[in-house]
N, C-alpha and C positions, 0 to 999 in steps of 0.2 A: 514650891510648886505643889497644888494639889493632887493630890492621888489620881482622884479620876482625870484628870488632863495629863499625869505621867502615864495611867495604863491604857489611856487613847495612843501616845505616842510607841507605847511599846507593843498594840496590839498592828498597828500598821509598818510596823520595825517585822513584825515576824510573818505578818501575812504576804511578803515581797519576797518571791521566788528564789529572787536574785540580794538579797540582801546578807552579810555575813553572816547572821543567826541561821539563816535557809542555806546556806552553802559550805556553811563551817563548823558551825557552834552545834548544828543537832543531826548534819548528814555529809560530817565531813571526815571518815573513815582515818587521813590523816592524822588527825586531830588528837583522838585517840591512840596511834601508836606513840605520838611526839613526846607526851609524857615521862616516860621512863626513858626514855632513850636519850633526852635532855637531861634528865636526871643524871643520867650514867655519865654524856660529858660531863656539867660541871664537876663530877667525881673529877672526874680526868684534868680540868682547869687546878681543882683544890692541890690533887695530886703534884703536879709540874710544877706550883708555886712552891709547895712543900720540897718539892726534890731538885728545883733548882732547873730546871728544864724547860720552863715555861716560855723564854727568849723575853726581846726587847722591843719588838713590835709587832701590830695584831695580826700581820699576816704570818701564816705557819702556826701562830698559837690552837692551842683547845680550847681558845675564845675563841678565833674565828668559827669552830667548826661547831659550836653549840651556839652561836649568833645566824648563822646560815642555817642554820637548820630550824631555827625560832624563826626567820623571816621569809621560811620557804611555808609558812603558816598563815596563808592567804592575806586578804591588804589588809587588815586589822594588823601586823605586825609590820607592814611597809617601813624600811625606814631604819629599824629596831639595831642595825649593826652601823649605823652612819657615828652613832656617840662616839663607839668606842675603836674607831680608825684612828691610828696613831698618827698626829698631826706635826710633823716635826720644827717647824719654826714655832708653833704653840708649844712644843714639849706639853700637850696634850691629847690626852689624859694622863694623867700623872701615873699611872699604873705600869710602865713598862719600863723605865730608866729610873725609875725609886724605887728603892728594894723594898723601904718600909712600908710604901703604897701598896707596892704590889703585895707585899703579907698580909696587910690590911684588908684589899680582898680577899684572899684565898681562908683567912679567920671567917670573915663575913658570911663568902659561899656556904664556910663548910659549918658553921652556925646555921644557917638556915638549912642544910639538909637534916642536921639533925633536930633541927625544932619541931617537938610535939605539939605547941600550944600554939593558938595568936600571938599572945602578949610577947611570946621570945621572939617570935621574926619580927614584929614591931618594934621590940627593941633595941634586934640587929643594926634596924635598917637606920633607927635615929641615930644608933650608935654610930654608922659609918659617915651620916652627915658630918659628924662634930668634925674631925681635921682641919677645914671640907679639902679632900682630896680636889686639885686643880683639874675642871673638864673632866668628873667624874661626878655625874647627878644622878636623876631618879630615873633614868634610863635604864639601868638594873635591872627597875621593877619587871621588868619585861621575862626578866628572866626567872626571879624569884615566882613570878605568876606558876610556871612551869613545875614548881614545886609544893606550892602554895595555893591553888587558882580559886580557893574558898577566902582569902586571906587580903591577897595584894592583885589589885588589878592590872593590867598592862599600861606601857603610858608612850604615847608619843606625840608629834605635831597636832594630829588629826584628831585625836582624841581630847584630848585639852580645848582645842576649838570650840568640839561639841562640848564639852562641859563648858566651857564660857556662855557659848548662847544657849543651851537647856537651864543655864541654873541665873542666866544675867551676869556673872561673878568675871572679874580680870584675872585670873591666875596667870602667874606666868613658868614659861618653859625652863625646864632648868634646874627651878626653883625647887631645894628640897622641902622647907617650908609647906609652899604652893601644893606640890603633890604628897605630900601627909592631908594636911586639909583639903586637897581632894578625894583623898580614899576616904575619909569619917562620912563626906555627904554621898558619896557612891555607896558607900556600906549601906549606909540609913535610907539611900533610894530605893536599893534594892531589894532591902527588906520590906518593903511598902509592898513592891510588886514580885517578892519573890515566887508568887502561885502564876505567873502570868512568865518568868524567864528562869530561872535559876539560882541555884544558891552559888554554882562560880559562877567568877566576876567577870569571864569573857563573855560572858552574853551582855552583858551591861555596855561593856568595854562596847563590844562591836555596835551597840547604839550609836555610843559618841561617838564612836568613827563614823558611822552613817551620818549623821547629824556634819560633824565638823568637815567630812570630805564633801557636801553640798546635796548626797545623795536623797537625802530625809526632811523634806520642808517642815519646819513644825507647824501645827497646827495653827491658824488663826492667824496667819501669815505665810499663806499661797504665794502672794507677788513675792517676796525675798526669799534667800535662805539664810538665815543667821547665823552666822561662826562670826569669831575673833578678830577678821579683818573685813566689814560689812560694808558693800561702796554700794557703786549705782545697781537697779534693782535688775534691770535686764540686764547686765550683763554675770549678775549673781546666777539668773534664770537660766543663761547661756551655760555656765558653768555647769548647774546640777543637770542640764541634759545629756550635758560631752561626758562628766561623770558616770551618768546611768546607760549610755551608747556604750561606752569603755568597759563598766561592769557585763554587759549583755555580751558582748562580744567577749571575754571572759569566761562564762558561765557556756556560752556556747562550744569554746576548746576546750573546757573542762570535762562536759559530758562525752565529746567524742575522746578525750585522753580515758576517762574513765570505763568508755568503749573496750578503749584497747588495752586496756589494762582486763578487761576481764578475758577479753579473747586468749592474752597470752596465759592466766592464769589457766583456762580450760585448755592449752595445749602441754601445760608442765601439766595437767593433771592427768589426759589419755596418754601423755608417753609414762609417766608414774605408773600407770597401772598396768601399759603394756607391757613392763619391762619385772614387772611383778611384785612392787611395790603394792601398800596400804597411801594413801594420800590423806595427809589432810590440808585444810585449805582455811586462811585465819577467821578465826568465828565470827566477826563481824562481816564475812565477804559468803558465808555458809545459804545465805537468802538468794545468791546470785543463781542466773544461770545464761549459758550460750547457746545457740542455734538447737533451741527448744530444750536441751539439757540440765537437767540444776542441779549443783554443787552437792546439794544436800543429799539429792539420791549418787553422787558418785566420789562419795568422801566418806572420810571415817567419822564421827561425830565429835569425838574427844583423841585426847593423845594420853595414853599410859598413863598413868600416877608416877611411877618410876621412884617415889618417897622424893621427890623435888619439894621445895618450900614452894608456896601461893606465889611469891613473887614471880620464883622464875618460872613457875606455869601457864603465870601472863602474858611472859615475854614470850614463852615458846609458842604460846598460842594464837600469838599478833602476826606471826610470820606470814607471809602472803603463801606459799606454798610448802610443807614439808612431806618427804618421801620417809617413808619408816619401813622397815624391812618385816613383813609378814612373823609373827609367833612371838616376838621381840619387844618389838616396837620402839626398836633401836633407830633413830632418826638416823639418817644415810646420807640426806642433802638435804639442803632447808636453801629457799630461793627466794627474793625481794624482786619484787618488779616494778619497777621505778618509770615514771611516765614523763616528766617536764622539769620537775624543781626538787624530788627528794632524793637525789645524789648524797647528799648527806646524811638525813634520815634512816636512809636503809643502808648507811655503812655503821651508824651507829646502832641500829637493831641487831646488825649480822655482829657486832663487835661483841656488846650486852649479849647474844644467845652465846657465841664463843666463850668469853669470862664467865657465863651464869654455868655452862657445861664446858669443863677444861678439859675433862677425859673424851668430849663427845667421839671426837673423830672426824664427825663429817664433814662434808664439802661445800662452802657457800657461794654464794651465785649472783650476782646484781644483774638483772636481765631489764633492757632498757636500749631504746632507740639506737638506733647505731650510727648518726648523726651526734650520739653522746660519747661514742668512744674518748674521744681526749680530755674530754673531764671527767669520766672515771676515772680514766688512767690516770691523768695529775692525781686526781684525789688517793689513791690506792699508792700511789711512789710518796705520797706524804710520810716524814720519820712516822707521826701519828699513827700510822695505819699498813705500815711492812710489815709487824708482825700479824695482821692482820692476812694479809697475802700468802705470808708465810705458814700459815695455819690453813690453806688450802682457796682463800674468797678469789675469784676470777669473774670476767665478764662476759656473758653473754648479750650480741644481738637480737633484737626483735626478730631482725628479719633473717639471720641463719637461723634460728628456732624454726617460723613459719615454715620457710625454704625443707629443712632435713629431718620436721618431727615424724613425719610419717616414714622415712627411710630409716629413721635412726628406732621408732618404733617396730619395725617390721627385722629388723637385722643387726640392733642393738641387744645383749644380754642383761648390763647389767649396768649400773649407775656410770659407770668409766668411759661411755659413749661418749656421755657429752662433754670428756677432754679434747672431743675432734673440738668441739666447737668453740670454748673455753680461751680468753685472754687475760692475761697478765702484764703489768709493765715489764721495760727490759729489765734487768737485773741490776743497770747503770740506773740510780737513782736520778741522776741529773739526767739520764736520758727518757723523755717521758711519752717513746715510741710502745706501742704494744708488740706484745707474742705468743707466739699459740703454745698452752701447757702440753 
């Protein structure tokens, strides 16, 4: 394909409101913290296999909880945990009742976390084809992307589509082959238009998703849309409408979750200051403001040096809210606010700032709908994440915040108010009832 007929397709891929690149790839706040905090589980996956812990199938693993939390990464990852569901009349994937598979990951992960170059994770990842582990393919990539996203691009159903019909080519699903020779012509596309998307490859990526899920007609063929399974033309047409009706509607609970997700952060921030706290509030959310208010005139700018390394100043700095104690700036409570899909996410943010600071002390917080009560709870009684609990993290309701900020600001002293408000599971693991701390 020509250049300029790819940077036609890629300049109408980002001038779409609604399009992955507009909702994900350059203004999706998520996006950004997922990073590291994906990082930190596959730690945890490497980890389990290493210690023996890791179990025998993918529910309960530190797979599930670093797969959900990649596909809680809007529809460009749709999908992304369906590979690696353990199948048991397939005894697929071979990863969980094969010791030597399963090692064979836990090498592979923890190769590519430490890989400085390309050529090493490329060589990872051919390396992992050779066995070839049984129902274990380039579904990975998905996850490597997470650590790598200049490197290896995501891969699933929808995106392989698009790449059939933008490039003509039959690759097929599965295929470790197929998807190596697709990252070389993804690389090489990308670098044509990298002044027009990115140097990672999730912008590319979320094309072919565009493309292969029906939403992105290409060019010079209005009447169909072309992916991998192309039939009659109306009803191809039918298709990419109910797709972009579904995106719309999508994009529409998005801005009002995003709504309320600022609301709650401006009420952790006036009881913060009531109570006599410094606030700060995560730097990429520092632009916001509520009922005429902005973050930036009622937040601190930065947080302490404290001699932390860069890394974990990233971490600390992603947090959706932290309270730090005036002259100090001893962090006191650090809070995640969690709107529809990142239960996971910001259990592994709160985990990562926990681990990055062992000595901190303080008190974390997942504040979130209260129609989410029972899957926090499940999630927090996970072995995974007891000690998590046990180091102070509890849940708060949206709506007890709304409900008692103002009372708890006016006759609250001191950070220990909000144990009125504060749950935990029971104490019986198997019981996955909540309780007030």
């Amino acid at each position: 394909m020509e250049r300029a007929q790819l940077a036609e397709i890629v300049q109408r891929y980002k001038s779409d409101p609604e399009s992955v690149y507009s909702t994900w790839f350059v203004d999706g706040e998520d996006r950004l913290k997922a990073f590291r905090s994906i990082r930190r589980g596959v730690r945890d996956i490497v980890d389990a296999i290493r210690d023996g812990t890791f179990g025998n199938d993918f529910k309960g693993s530190p797979l599930e909880v670093v797969l959900n939390a990649i596909t809680e990464q809007k529809q460009v990852f749709e999908g992304a945990a369906h590979p690696f569901y353990w199948k048991p009349k397939l005894r697929i994937p071979d990863i969980y009742e094969n010791e030597t598979n399963k090692q064979r990951l836990g090498a592979f992960l923890q190769a590519c976390l430490s890989a400085t170059r390309d050529e090493q994770v490329l060589t990872e990842m051919s390396r992992l084809a050779v066995p070839p582990i049984k129902g274990l393919g380039p579904a990975v990539a998905s996850i490597v992307y997470f650590l790598h996203p200049t490197v290896v691009p995501p891969f699933n159903t929808a995106i392989l589509n698009g790449f059939n019909a933008l490039f003509r080519d039959k690759k097929k699903l599965g295929s470790w082959e197929s998807y190596l020779e697709m990252r070389e012509r993804i690389v090489a596309s990308n670098a044509e238009v990298r002044d027009l998307l990115s140097k990672d490859l999730g912008a590319f990526a979320g094309l072919l998703f565009e493309i292969g899920s029906g939403r992105l007609v290409l060019a010079g063929n209005a009447d169909r849309v072309l992916d991998a399974s192309n039939g009659d033309a109306q009803a191809e047409r039918k298709k990419a409408e109910k797709s972009a009706q579904a995106r719309h509607a999508q994009v529409v609970a998005e801005l009002h979750e995003e709504s309320e997700h600022t609301q709650i952060q401006y009420l952790l921030i006036q009881l913060g200051k009531a109570l006599g706290y410094d606030v700060h509030v995560a730097r990429n959310d520092r632009h916001r403001s509520y009922d005429g208010q902005s973050f930036t005139m009622l937040t601190i700018e930065s947080i302490p040096a404290h001699g932390w390394p860069a890394d974990v100043r990233d971490t600390v700095s992603l947090i959706d809210v932290l309270w730090l104690r005036r002259g100090s700036g001893e962090i006191v409570t650090a809070f995640e606010v969690e709107k529809s899909t990142s239960i996971y996410s910001g259990i592994l943010r709160m985990e990562d700032l926990a681990r990055s600071l062992p000595d901190c002390g303080c008190r974390y917080y997942l504040v979130a709908p209260h129609r989410r009560e029972g899957e926090v709870m499940a999630q927090l009684s996970r072995p995974a994440f007891r000690q998590s609990v046990a180091k102070g993290m509890a849940f708060i309701p949206f709506s007890d915040l709304r409900s008692h900020c103002d009372a708890m600001s006016r006759f609250g002293e001191d950070h220990t108010i909000l144990q009125k408000l504060a749950r935990r599971p029971a104490v019986d693991g198997a019981n996955l009832s909540s309780c007030r701390t």
